[in-house]
Phi, psi and omega in degrees: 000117167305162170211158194251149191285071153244164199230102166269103167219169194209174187199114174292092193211147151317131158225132179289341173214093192273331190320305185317298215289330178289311198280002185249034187221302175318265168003284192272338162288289175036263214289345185259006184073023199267157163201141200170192177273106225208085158302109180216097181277171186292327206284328197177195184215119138252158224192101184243101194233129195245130161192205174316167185260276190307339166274306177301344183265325171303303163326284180307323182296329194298314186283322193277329205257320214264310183247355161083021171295112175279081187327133185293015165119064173300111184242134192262149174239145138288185161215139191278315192246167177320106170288346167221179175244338189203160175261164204212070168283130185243127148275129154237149191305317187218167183254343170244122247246028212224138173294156194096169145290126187212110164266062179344316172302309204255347179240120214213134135315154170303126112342128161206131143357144188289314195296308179301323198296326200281316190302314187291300183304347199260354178268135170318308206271008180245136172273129155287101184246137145296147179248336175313160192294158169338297179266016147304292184300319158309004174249342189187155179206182145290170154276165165066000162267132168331095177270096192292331180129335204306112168268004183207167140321313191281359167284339177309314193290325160333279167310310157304349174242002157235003188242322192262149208301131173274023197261107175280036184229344192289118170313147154217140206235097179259147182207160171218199150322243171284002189100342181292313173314342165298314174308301195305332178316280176336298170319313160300327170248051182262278166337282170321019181060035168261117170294345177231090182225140192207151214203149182310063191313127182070015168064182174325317206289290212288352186261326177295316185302316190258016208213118156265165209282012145284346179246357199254138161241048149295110163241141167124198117286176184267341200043078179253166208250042154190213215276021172269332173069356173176163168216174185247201166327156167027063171030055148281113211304136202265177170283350181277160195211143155304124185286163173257354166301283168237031145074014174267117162289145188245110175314170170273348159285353178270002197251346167279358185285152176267302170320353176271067220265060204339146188080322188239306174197157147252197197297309174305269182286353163332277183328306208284310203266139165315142159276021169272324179311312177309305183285003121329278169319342183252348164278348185251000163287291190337276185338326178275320197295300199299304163356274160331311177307311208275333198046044173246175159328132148216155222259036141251017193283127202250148168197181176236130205279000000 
């Protein structure tokens, strides 16, 4: 069985011409086949990408030789299956997605260590928060941690002015995915006068990868943003799988649920969809079965960017 390569990383840096740096990112994923998603703002760049290992390596000596960028802590995986179907380079205006002026280069939380990271949360007195969405947080979290609950990003300034504490002197200890929400978390409450903010360096992926599982207060999986749908310890491709009713991921106990219908729905949406809906859905699986079968394409094939 092949296996697949991918490496997600990102870097908050000025770039004067991102516009430039996208189309030479088009240009070289092309021709090496790489594929995944590629962000690139004036602030900064992020990037979650799958091919050959020596190409995807290639990539980076390129941001680094070409654009002068000191990559952020590249962290590598395997995937037993495709984690993406196509490439996606995005131009955006800014990389944090929050009202206001917010400058990422110069306003930042403290980095820590996978090790130093056990140390802080384990103290009573640093609040711990996730800042990832809702359905992210329900498959894994730290312990002792805070979930605001969050169907978007853009709910953090929300949550931060009514659920945390107003004593701008309080540690706060933040963690994501890889950490760019974070970056961005960080900034926001920099601005806002909190003085002690530190934040998961290389994020949930570098603590799973560098932390043995004897030592982590990591409970759960991860929630990643392609077709592995989650990972464990050492980036080991997880038990979760996408429902195709709503697009929530579902453990292998939602898959024992009598509510739980391959193709069509689980314990989140039974209840919710129409039986015109079902009866779509189980006409448009026949179809991935017959596909499948057949060992061809089929134009319900889903996948994530």
């Amino acid at each position: 069985m092949s296996k697949y390569h991918v490496v997600s990383f990102y870097q908050i840096e000025k770039i004067l011409d991102h516009e430039r740096l996208s189309r030479d990112v088009t240009r070289y994923a092309s021709k090496h086949s790489l594929l995944g998603t590629f962000f690139s703002t004036p602030q900064g760049i992020n990037t979650t990408m799958s091919g050959e290992k020596e190409a995807l390596e290639g990539l980076i000596e390129m941001l680094e030789s070409k654009f002068n960028l000191s990559l952020f802590n590249p962290k590598w995986s395997i995937s037993e299956d495709k984690p993406f179907k196509r490439l996606r380079v995005r131009l955006k205006p800014r990389l944090l997605p929050l009202e206001g002026e917010f400058d990422p280069v110069l306003q930042r939380g403290k980095h820590l260590e996978a090790a130093e990271w056990n140390k802080v949360i384990s103290d009573p007195n640093t609040l711990v928060i996730d800042v990832r969405n809702d359905y992210e947080t329900d498959i894994g979290t730290f312990k002792n941690s805070i979930v605001p609950n969050m169907k978007d990003f853009t709910e953090f300034p929300e949550f931060i002015d009514k659920e945390i504490v107003k004593d701008k002197k309080k540690k706060i200890a933040m963690f994501c995915t890889g950490g760019i929400r974070c970056e961005k978390a960080s900034v926001y409450l920099k601005k806002h006068g909190f003085k002690n903010v530190y934040q998961l360096k290389g994020g949930i992926l570098n603590y799973l990868k560098n932390i043995d599982k004897k030592d982590s207060l990591w409970k759960g999986e991860c929630y990643v943003f392609d077709n592995r749908v989650s990972v464990k310890h050492k980036l080991k491709q997880g038990t979760y799988s996408i429902c195709s009713g709503c697009r929530v991921p579902i453990s292998p106990a939602n898959k024992r649920s009598y509510k739980y219908e391959e193709g069509v729905s689980c314990p989140n949406c039974h209840d919710k969809l129409t039986n015109a809906q079902k009866s779509r859905f189980r006409m448009r699986q026949k179809q991935i079965i017959l596909a499948k079968k057949s060992g061809t394409k089929h134009i319900f094939q889903k996948e994530y960017n």
